[in-house]
Every structure is written in structure tokens, then in C-alpha cells.
C-alpha positions as CSV (number, residue, x, y, z in Angstrom):
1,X,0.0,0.0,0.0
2,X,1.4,3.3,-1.0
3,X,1.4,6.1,1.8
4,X,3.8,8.3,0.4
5,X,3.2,11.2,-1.8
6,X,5.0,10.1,-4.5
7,X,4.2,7.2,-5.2
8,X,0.1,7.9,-4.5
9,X,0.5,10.3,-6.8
10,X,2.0,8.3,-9.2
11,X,-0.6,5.4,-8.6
12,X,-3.5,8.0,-9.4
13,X,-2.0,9.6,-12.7
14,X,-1.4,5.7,-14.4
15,X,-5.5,5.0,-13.4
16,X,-6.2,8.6,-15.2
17,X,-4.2,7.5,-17.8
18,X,-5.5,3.7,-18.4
19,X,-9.1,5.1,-18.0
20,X,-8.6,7.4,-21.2
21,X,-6.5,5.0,-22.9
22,X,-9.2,3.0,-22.9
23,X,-12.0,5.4,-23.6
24,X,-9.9,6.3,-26.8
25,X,-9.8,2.9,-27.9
26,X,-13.5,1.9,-27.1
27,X,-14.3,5.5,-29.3
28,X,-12.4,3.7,-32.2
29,X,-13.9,1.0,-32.2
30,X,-18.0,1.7,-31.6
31,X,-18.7,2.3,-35.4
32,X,-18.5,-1.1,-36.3
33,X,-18.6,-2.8,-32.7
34,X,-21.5,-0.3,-30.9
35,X,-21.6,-3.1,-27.9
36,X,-18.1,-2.7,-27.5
37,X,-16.7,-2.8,-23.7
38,X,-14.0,-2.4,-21.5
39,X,-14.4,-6.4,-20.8
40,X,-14.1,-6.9,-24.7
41,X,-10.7,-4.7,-24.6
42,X,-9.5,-6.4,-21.7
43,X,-10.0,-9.7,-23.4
44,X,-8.5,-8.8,-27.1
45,X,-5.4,-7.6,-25.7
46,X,-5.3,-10.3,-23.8
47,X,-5.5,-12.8,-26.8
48,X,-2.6,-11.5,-28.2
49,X,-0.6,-11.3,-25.6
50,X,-1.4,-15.1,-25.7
51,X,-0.7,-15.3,-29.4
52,X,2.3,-13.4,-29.2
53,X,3.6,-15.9,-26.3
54,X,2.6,-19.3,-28.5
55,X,4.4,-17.8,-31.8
56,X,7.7,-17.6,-29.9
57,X,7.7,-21.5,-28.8
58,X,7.0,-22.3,-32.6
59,X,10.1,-23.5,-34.6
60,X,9.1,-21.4,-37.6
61,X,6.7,-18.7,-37.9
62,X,3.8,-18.7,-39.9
63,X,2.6,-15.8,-42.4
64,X,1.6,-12.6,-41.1
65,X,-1.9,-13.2,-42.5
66,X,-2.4,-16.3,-40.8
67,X,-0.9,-14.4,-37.6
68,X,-3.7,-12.3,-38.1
69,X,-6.4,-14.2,-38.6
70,X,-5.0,-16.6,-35.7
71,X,-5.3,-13.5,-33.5
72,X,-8.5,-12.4,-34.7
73,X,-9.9,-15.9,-33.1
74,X,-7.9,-16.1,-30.1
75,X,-8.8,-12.4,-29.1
76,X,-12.8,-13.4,-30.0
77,X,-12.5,-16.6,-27.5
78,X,-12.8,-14.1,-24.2
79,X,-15.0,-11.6,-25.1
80,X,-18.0,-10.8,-23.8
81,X,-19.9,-9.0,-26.8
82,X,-18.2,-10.6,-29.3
83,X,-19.1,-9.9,-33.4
């Protein structure tokens, strides 16, 4: 627990700044995802962060359209208002 000034300072600015990171990037996507959440962002960066970790242990890696589409799935697997 932070008691300090510092570091609750600190502590506050990164929640400001993760809250409008996130508003930013739910505002790009509404147009084509109106049900769009912060669940549904949580889960998509989530997926390829999990991607991203399985294409290292692979030997060789695969097209960057496959890596896409692979991605594209994996992200869809935890979302909660998924298109």
C-alpha cells in the first residue's frame, strides 16, 4: 500500500491515464462494434498477448496473414460481446 506522496500520486496519474487509454480505444472502435466494452478490450489484448507468447515456442513462424487471422480468433475466445 502506498502512503507516500509520490508514489500515490503516481498510482493516481497511471488510473487517469489507463481510463482514457481506454475510452480512446472503445471510441475507435464503436462504429463497427457499438456493444463494445472495456471487458471486450480487456480480453482482445489479452488474446494477443497469448498469441504473441505461442508464436515464440513455434520453430518457424507462420505468415503474417495467418498471424492475423490466428489472432482475430484467439482475441474473440474471451470476449464478452463478441461480433
Amino acid at each position: 500500500m502506498n502512503i507516500k506522496e509520490t508514489p500515490v500520486t503516481n498510482a493516481v496519474n497511471l488510473a487517469f491515464f489507463m481510463v482514457n487509454l481506454a475510452l480512446v480505444l472503445r471510441r475507435q472502435l464503436r462504429p463497427t462494434q457499438p456493444d463494445f466494452s472495456v471487458l471486450d478490450l480487456k480480453a482482445h489484448f489479452r488474446g494477443l498477448k497469448y498469441v504473441a507468447e505461442t508464436l515464440k515456442l513455434l520453430p518457424q513462424k507462420p505468415d503474417p496473414i495467418v498471424i492475423q487471422q490466428i489472432a482475430a480468433q484467439v482475441a474473440l475466445i474471451g470476449a464478452v460481446n463478441a461480433t
